[in-house]
Rosetta silent file (secondary structure, phi, psi, omega in degrees, C-alpha in Angstrom):
SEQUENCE: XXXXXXXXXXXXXXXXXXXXXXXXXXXXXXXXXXXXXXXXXXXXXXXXXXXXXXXXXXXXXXXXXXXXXXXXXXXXXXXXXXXXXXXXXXXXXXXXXXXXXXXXXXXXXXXXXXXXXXXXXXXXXXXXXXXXXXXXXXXXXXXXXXXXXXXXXXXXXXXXXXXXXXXXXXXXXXXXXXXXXXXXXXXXXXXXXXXXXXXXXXXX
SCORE:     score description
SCORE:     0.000 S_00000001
   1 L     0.000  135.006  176.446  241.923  200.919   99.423 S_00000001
   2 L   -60.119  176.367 -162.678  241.656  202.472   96.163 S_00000001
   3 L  -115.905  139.784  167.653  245.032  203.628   94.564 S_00000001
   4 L   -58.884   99.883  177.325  245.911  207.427   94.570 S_00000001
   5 L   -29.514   98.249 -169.532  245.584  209.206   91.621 S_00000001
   6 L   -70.332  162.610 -173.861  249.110  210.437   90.479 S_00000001
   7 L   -90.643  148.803  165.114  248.831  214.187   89.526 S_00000001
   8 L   -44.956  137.786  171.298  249.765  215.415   86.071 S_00000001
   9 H   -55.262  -55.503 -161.491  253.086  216.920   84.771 S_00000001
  10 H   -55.714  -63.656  178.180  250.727  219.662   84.160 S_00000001
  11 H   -73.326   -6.308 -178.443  249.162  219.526   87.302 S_00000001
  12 H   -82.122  -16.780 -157.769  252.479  219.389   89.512 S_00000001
  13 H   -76.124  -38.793 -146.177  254.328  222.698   87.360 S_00000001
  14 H   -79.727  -41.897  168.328  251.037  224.256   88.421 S_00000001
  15 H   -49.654  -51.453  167.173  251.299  223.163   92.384 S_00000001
  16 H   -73.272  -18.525  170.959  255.513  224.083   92.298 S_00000001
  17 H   -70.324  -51.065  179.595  254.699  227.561   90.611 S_00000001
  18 H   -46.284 -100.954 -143.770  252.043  227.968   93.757 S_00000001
  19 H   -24.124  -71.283  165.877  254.254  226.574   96.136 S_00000001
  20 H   -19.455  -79.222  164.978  257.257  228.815   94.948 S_00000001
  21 H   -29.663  -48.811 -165.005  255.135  231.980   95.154 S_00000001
  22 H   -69.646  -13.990  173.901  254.064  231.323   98.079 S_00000001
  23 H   -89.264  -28.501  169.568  257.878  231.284   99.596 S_00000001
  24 H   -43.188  -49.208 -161.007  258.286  234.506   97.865 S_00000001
  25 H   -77.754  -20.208 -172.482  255.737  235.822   99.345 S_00000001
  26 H   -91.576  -60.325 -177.962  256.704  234.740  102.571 S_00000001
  27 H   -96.961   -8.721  168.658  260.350  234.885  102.392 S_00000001
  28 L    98.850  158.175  170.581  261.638  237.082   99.672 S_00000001
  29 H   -47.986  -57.928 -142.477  263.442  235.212   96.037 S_00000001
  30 H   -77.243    2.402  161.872  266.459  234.756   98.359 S_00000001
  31 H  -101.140   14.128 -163.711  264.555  231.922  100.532 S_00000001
  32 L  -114.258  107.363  168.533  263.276  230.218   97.368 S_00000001
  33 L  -123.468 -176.138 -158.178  264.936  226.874   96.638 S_00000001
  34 H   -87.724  -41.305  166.054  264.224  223.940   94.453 S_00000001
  35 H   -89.420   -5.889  168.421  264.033  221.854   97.985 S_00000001
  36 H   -50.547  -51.876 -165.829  261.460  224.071   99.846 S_00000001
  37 H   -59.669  -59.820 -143.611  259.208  223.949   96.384 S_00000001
  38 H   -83.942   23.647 -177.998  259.697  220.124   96.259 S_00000001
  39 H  -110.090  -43.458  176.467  259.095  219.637  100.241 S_00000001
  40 H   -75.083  -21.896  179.991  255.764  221.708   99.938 S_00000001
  41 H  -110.025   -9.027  155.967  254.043  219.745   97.184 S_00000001
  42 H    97.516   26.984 -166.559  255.277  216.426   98.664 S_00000001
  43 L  -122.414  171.804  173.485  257.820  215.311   95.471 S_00000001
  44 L   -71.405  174.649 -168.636  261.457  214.663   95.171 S_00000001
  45 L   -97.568  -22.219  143.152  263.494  217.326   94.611 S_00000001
  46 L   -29.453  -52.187  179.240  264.111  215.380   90.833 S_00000001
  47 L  -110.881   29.331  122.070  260.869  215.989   89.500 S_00000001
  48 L   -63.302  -90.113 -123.212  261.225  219.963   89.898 S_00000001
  49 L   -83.076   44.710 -173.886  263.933  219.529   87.834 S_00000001
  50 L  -114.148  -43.865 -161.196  262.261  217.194   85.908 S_00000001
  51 L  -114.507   -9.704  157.615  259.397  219.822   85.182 S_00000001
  52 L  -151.989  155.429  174.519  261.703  222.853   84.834 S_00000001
  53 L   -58.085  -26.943  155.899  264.988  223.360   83.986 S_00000001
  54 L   166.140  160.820 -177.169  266.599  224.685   87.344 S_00000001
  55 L   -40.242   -7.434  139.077  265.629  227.054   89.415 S_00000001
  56 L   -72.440  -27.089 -171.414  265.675  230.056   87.529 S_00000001
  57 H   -74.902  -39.099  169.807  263.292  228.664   84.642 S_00000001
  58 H   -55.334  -50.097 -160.078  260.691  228.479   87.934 S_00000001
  59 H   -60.355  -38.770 -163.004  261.565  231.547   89.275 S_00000001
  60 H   -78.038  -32.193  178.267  260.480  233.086   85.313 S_00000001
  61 H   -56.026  -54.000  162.375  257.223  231.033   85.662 S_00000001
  62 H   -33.554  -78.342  165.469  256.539  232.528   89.395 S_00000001
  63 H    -0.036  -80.988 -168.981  257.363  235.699   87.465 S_00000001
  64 H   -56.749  -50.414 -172.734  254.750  235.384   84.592 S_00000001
  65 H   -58.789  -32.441  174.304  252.294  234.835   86.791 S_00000001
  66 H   -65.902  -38.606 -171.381  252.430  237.895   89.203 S_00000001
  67 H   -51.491  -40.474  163.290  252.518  239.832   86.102 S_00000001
  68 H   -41.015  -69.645 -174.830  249.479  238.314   85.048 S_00000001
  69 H   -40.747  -47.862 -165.834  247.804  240.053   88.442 S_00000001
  70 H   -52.302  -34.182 -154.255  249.286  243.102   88.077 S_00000001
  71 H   -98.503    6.622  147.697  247.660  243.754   84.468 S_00000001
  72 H   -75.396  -54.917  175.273  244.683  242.284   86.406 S_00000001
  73 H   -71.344  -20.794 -164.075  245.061  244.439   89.500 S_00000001
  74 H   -98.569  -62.929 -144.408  245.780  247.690   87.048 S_00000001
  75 H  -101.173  -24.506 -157.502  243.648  246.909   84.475 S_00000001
  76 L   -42.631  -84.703  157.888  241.273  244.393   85.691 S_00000001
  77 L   -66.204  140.845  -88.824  238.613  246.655   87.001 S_00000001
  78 L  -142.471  118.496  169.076  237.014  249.830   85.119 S_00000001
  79 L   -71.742 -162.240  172.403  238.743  253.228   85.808 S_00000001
  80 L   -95.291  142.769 -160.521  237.296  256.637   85.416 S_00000001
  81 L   -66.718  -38.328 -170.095  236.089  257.633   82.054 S_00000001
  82 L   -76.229  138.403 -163.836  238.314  260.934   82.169 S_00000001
  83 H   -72.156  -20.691 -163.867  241.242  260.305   80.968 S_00000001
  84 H   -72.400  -29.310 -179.056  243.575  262.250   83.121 S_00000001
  85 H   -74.501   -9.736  172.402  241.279  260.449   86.251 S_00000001
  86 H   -56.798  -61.537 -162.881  242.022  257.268   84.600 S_00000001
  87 H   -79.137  -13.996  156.169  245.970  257.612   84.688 S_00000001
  88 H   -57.587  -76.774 -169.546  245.725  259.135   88.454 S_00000001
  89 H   -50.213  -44.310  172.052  243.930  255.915   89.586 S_00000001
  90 H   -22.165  -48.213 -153.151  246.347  254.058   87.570 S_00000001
  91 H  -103.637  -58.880  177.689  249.001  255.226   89.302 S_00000001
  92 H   -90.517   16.478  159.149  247.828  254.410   92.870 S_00000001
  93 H   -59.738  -53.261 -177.697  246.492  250.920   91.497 S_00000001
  94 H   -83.167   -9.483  158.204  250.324  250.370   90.840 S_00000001
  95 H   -98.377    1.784  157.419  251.443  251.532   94.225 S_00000001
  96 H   -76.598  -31.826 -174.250  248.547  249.385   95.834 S_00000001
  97 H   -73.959  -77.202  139.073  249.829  246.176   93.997 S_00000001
  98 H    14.894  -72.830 -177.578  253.239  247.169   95.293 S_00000001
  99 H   -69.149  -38.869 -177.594  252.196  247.350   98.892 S_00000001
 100 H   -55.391  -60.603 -159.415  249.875  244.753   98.687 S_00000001
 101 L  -111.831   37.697 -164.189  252.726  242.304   97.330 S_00000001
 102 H   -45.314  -60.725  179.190  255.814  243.711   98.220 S_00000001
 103 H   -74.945  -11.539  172.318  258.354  240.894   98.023 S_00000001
 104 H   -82.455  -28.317 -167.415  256.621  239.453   94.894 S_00000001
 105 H   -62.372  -38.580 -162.292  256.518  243.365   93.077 S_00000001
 106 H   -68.267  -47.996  143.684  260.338  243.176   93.801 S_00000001
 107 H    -1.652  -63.665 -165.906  260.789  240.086   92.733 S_00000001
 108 H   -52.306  -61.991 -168.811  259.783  241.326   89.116 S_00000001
 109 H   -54.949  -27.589 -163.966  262.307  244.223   89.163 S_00000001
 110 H  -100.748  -36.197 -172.039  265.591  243.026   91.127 S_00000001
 111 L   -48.727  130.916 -165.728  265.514  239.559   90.284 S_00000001
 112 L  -135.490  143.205  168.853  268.425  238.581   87.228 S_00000001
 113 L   -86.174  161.373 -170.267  269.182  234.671   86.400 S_00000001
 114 L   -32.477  -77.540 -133.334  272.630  233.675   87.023 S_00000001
 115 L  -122.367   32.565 -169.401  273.972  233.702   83.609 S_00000001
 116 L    12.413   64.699 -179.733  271.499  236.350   82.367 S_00000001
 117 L   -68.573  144.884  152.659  269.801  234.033   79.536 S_00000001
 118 L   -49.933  138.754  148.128  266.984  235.681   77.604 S_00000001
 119 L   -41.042  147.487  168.597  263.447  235.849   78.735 S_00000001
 120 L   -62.740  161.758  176.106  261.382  233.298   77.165 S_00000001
 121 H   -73.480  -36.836  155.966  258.785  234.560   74.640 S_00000001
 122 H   -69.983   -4.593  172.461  255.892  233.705   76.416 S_00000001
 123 H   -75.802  -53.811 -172.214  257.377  235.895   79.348 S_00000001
 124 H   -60.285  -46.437  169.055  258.255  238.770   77.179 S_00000001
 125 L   -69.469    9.284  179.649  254.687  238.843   76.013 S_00000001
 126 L  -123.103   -2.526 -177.674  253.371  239.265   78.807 S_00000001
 127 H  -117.509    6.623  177.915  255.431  242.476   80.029 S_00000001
 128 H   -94.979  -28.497 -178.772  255.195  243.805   76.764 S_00000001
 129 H   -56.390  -73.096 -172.813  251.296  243.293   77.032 S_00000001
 130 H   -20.652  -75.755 -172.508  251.527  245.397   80.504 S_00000001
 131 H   -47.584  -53.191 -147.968  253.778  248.233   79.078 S_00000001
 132 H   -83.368  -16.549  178.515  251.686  248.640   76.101 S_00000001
 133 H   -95.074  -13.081  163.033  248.491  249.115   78.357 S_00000001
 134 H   -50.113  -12.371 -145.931  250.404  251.544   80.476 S_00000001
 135 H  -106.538  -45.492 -170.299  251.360  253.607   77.510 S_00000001
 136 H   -75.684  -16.523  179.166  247.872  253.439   75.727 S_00000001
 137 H  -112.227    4.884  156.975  246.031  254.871   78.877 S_00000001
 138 H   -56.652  -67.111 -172.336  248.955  257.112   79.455 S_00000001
 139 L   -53.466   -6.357 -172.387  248.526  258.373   75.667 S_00000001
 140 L  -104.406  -21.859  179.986  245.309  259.344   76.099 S_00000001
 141 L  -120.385   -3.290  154.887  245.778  261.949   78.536 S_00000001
 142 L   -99.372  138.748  162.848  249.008  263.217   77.501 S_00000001
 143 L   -27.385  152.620  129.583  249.577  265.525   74.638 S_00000001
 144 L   127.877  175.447 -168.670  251.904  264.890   71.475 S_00000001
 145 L   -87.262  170.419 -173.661  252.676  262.765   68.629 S_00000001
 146 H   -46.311  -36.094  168.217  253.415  258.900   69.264 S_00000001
 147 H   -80.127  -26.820 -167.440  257.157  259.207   70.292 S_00000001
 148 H   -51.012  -29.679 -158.865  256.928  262.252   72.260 S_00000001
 149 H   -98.857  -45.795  169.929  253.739  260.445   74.249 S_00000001
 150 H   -41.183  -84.003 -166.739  256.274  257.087   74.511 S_00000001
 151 H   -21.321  -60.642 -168.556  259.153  259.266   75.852 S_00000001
 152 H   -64.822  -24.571  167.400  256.841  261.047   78.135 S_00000001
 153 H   -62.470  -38.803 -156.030  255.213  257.724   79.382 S_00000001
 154 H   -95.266  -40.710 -162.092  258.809  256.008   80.469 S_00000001
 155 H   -73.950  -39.980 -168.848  259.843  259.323   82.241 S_00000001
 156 H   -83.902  -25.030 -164.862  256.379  259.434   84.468 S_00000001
 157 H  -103.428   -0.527  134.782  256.018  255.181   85.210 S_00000001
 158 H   -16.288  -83.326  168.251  259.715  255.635   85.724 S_00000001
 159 H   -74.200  -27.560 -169.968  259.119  257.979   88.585 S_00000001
 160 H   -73.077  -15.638 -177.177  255.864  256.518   90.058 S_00000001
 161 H   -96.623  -10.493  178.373  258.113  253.188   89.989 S_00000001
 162 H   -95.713  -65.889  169.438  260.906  255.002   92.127 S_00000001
 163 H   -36.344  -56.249  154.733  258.113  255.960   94.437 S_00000001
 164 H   -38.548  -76.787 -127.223  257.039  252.325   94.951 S_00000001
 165 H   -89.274  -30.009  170.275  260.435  251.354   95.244 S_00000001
 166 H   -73.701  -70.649 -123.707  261.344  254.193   98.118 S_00000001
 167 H   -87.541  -35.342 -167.310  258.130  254.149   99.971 S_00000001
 168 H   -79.786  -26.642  151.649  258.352  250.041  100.228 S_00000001
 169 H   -29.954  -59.140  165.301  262.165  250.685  101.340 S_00000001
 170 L    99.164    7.154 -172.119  261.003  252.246  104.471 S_00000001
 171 L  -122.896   -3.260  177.785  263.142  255.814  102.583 S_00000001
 172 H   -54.875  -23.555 -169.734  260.424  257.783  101.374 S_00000001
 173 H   -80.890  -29.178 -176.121  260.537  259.667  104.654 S_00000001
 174 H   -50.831  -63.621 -110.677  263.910  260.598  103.681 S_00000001
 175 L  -140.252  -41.976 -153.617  263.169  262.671  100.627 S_00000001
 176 L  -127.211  138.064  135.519  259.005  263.661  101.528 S_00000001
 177 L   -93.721   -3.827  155.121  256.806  263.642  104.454 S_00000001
 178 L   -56.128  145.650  172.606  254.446  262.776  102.002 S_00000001
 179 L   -69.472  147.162  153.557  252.360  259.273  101.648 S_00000001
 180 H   -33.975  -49.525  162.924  253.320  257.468   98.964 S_00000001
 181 H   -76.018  -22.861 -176.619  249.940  258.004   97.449 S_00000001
 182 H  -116.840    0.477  176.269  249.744  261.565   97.398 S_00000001
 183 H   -68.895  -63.610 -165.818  253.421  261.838   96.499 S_00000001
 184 L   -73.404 -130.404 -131.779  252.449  259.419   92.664 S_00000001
 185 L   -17.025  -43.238 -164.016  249.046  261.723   92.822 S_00000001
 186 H   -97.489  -86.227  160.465  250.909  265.136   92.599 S_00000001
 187 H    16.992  -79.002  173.569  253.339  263.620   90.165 S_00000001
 188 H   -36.436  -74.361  175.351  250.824  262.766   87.939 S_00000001
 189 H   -32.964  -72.153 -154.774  248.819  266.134   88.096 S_00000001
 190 H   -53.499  -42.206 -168.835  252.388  267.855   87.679 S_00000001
 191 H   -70.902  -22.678 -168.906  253.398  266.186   84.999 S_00000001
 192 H   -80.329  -44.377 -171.607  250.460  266.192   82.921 S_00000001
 193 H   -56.340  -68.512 -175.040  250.305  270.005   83.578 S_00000001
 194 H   -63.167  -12.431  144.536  253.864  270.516   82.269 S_00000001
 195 H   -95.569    1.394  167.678  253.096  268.762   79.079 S_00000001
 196 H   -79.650  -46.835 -173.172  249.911  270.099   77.999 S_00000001
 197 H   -68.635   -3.995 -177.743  251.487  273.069   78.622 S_00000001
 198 H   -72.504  -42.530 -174.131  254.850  272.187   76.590 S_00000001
 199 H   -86.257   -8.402  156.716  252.712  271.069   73.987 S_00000001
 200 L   117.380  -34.608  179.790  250.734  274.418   73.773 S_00000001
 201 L   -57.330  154.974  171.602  247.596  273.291   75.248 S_00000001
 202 L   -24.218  149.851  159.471  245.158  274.583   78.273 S_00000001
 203 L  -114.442  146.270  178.832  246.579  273.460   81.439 S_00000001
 204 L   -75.027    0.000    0.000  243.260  272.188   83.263 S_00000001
């Protein structure tokens, strides 16, 4: 019989980041160990830690990757040329990613490693990529000079991220009998309204 190819360091990180996710996805971070990953790709539980440093250095990989979707799922496909219809869709694009992926969106937000170590650089770059395309298709339909149009950016994907974070929660009913979607929809509109007009401009 021919002899079995062993797989790459390369190709195993990429088979334990899958694997991981995929327990995420299934089971939430708090089902994700180092021997479920090494049980699913068929290795010792050695060579994870072989190929990352412990179980938080995976968990940041898992990480990078959803992030990767998201600014794929947000960004991915071609909004509406107007800008204000742009940051509307925007807005339920990021509560569809949310619903779609619940325990990995949470993942992003609740998860902290043990001994809170800095993010890595290639990590950092990648949520700084996100934020900066939130804020540039934000900026376009809000009013004001560059910080006022930051400020005003953090305050609205603030709340539209508190919306996600209720409505996935199962608590939204609590506050709204509104959907989730038309809750982040009216949001938008309001908000937009109250700073063209703050800023002096038409309200549409």
């Amino acid at each position: 019989m021919p002899r079995r190819m062993e797989k790459s360091h390369d190709d195993l990180r990429r088979d334990a980041v899958a694997a991981a996710r995929a327990v995420v996805d299934a089971h939430g971070v708090g089902g994700l160990t180092v021997r479920r990953v090494s049980e699913a790709i068929g290795c010792s539980v050695g060579t994870i830690y072989n190929l990352f440093a412990d179980l938080d250095d995976l968990i940041v990989h898992v990480a990078s990757g959803i992030l990767d979707d998201m600014h794929e799922a947000l960004f991915g496909p071609p909004g509406p040329a107007d800008p204000v219809e742009r940051l509307r869709d925007l807005a339920q694009r990021y509560l569809a990613f949310a619903v779609a992926n619940p325990r990995l969106w949470s993942m992003l937000f609740e998860y902290s490693t043990a001994d809170d170590r800095p993010l890595p650089d290639w990590h950092v770059a990648r949520i700084d990529r996100l934020v900066r395309a939130v804020q540039e298709t934000a900026a376009a339909a809000i009013p004001g000079g560059p910080e006022d149009v930051k400020a005003s950016v953090d305050v609205l994907w603030a709340s539209v991220h508190g919306i996600a974070a209720l409505a996935l929660r199962g608590k939204l009913g609590i506050v709204t009998a509104d959907s989730a979607g038309s809750l982040a929809d009216r949001l938008v509109v309001t908000f937009l309204a109250g700073a063209r007009q703050a800023a002096g401009a038409r309200v549409p």
